[in-house]
C-alpha positions in Angstrom: 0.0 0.0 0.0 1.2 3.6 -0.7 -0.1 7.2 -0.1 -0.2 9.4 -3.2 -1.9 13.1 -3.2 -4.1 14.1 -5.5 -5.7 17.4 -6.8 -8.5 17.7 -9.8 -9.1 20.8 -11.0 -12.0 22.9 -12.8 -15.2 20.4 -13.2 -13.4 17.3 -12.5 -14.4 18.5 -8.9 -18.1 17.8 -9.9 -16.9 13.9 -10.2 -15.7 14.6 -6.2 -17.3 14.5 -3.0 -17.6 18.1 -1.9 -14.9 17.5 0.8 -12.3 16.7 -2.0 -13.1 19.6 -4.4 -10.9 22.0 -4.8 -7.9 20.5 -2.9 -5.3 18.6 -2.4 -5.6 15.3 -0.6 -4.6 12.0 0.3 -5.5 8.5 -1.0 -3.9 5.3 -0.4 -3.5 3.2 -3.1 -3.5 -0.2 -4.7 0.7 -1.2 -4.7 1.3 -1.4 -8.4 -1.8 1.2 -9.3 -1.6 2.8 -11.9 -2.8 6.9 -12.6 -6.1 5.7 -14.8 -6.6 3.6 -12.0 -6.5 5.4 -9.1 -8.4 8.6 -10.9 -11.1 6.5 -11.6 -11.1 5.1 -8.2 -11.8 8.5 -7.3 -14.8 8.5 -8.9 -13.5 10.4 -12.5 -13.8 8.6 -15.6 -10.7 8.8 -17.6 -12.4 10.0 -20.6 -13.0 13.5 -18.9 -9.2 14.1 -18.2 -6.5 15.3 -20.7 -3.4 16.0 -18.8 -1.9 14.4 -15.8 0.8 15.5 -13.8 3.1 12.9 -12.0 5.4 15.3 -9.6 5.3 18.4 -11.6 6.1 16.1 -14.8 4.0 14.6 -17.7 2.6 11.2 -17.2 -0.2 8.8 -18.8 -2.5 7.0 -17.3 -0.1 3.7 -17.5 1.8 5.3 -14.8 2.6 3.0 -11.5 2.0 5.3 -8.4 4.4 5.1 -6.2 4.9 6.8 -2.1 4.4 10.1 -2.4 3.8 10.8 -5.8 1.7 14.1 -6.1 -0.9 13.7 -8.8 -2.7 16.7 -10.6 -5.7 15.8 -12.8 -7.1 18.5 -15.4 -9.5 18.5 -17.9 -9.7 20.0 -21.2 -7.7 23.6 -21.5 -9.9 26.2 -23.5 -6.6 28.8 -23.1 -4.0 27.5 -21.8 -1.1 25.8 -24.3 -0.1 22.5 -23.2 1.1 21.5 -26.7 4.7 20.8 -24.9 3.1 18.8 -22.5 2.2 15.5 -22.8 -1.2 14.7 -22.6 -3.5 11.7 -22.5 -5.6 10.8 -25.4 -7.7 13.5 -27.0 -11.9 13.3 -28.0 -13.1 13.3 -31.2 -12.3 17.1 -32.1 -8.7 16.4 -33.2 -9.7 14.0 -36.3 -10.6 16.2 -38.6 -13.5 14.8 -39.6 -16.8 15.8 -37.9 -17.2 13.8 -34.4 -19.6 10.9 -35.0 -21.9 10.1 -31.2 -23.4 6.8 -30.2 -25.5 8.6 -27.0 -27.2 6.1 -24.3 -30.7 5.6 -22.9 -31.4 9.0 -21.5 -30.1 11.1 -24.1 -32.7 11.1 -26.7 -33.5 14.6 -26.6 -29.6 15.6 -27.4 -29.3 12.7 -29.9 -32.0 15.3 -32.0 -30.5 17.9 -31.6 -27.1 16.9 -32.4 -29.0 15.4 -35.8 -30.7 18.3 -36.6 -27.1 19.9 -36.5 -25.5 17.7 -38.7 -24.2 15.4 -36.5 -24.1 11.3 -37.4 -25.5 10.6 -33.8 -26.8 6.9 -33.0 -29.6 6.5 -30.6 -32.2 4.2 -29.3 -34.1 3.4 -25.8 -33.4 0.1 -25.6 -29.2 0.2 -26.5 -27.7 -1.5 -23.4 -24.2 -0.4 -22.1 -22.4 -3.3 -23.7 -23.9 -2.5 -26.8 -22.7 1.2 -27.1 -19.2 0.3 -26.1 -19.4 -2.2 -28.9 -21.1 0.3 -31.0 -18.4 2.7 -30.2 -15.2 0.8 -31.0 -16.3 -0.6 -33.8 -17.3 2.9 -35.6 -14.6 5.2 -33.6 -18.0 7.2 -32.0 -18.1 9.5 -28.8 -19.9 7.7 -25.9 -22.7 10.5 -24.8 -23.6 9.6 -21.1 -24.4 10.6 -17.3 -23.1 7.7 -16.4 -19.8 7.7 -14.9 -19.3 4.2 -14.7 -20.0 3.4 -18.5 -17.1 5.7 -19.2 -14.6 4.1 -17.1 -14.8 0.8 -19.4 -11.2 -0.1 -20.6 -12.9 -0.1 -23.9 -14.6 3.1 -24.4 -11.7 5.7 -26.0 -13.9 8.7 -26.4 -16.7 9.7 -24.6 -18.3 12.6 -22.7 -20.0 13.4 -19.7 -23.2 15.7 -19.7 -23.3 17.9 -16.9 -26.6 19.4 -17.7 -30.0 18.2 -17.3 -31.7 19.5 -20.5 -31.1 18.4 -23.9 -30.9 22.2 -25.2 -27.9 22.7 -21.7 -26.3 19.4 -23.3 -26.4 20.6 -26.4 -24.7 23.9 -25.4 -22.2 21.9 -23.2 -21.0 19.5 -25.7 -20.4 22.0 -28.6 -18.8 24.3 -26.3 -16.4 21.0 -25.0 -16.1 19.9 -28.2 -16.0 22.9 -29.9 -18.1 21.6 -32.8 -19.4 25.3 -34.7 -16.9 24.6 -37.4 -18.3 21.3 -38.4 -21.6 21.6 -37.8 -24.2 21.2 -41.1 -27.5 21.8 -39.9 -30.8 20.0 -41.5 -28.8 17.8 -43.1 -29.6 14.6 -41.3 -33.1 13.1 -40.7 -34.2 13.4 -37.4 -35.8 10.6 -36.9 -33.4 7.9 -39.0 -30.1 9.9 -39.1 -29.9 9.6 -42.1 -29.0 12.3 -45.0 -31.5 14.4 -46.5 -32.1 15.3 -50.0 -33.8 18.2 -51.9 -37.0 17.0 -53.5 -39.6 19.2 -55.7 -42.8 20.3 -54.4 -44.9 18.4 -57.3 -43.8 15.4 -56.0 -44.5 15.5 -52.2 -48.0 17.4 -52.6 -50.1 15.1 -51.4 -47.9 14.7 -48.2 -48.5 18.1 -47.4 -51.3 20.2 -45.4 -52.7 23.0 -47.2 -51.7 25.6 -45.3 -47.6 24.3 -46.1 -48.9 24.0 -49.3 -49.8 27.7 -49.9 -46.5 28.9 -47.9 -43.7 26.6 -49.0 -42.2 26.3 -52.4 -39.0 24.1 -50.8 -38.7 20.8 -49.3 -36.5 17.6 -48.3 -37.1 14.2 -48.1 -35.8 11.2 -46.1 -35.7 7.9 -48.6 -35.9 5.7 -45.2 -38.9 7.1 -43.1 -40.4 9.4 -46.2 -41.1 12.1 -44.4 -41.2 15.7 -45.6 -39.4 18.4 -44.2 -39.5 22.3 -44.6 -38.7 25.7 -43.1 -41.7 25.9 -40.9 -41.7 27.2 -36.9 -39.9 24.3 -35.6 -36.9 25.3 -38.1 -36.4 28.5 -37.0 -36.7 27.5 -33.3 -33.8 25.1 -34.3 -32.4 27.9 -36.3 -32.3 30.2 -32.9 -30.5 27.8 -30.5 -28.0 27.1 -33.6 -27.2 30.5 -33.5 -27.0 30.7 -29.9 -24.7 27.8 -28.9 -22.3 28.4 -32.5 -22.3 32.2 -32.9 -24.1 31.6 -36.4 -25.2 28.8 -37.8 -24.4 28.3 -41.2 -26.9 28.1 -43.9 -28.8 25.3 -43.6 -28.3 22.3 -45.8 -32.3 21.1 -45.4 -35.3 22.1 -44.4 -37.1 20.9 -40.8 -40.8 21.1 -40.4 
């Protein structure tokens, strides 16, 4: 057994018991346990850290602890340039493709939102937790959870915690953590089947429509998988208003919402 002391810092306190936030403190430890170890043992999952400090030095999370050792945990740095440092293993945003999201049980409300963004975002009610790790290393997606525990599986790479409560706060949360404005394309994706829309003419949806959309809308989209019709109605420019709230502008959008 040795003693090692620890100190998280920013919202990695939020993993902590309000005793331990904000502080240094104490822990015994494991003999032979390692940094990703002992920080999850803490109660922070190790896909919410992205530099660890081993004595004033760089370390990853293979790391044996050893009597003594002082260990500082931080999260992501919005300002601060740690390119000299090393750091543990980045989310999604340094690909430079767009971020793809497999989000669990609970998240339905964000999975839409992140769709109606642009964002390829799996989702469904009944995935289980061993199915969206599978789901997650097999496509190289973002885990979306409240659930600590899920994220501290060996096996999950990249996910991300939600703070917030509401799927419009999560929404805000994760594109301001992942900073996601640049590669957002909203209306692009189907809603309901994720899947992409295209442009379709008004002569051949008519019937589909109710009159009053009839008389006001000239433009449409289509899904091919669930067939349903979308245009620039009140919903899209509610969707249009938190865009431009949580990305400083959306871009134009790619499709039309209903």
């Amino acid at each position: 057994m040795v003693t090692a002391t620890f100190r998280f810092y920013d919202e990695l306190g939020d993993f902590l018991p309000r005793e331990r936030r904000g502080r240094a403190f104490a822990a015994p430890c494991a003999r032979a346990a390692s940094v990703k170890h002992m920080v999850e043992a803490l109660g922070v999952p190790h896909t919410e850290v992205q530099l660890i400090l081993v004595n004033g030095e760089s370390s990853g999370f293979e790391r044996l602890l050893e009597e003594g050792d002082r260990v500082a945990v931080y999260p992501r740095f919005g300002t601060f340039d740690v390119t000299a440092l090393s750091r543990v293993p980045r989310l999604a945003q340094d690909v430079e493709a767009a971020p793809r999201f497999v989000a669990d049980a609970h998240l339905g409300g964000l999975a839409r939102l992140l769709r109606m963004a642009g964002f390829d975002t799996l989702y469904d009610n009944h995935y289980g937790d061993d199915e969206i790790v599978a789901i997650a290393a097999d496509e190289d997606r973002v885990v979306l959870t409240r659930d600590r525990e899920l994220l501290k599986r060996r096996a999950v790479v990249h996910g991300c915690y939600l703070h917030a409560i509401k799927p419009a706060e999560q929404f805000r949360e994760l594109f301001d953590r992942l900073e996601l404005a640049a590669s957002a394309r909203p209306f692009s994706l189907c809603l309901h089947c994720n899947l992409a829309l295209r442009a379709v003419d008004k002569a051949t949806v008519l019937d589909a429509l109710p009159p009053s959309v009839r008389e006001l809308h000239d433009e449409f989209n289509t899904c091919d998988a669930c067939r349903r019709v979308f245009w620039k109605g009140s919903h899209h420019k509610r969707m249009c208003a938190l865009l431009d709230a949580v990305a400083g502008g959306a871009p134009e959008p790619a499709g039309d919402q209903p």
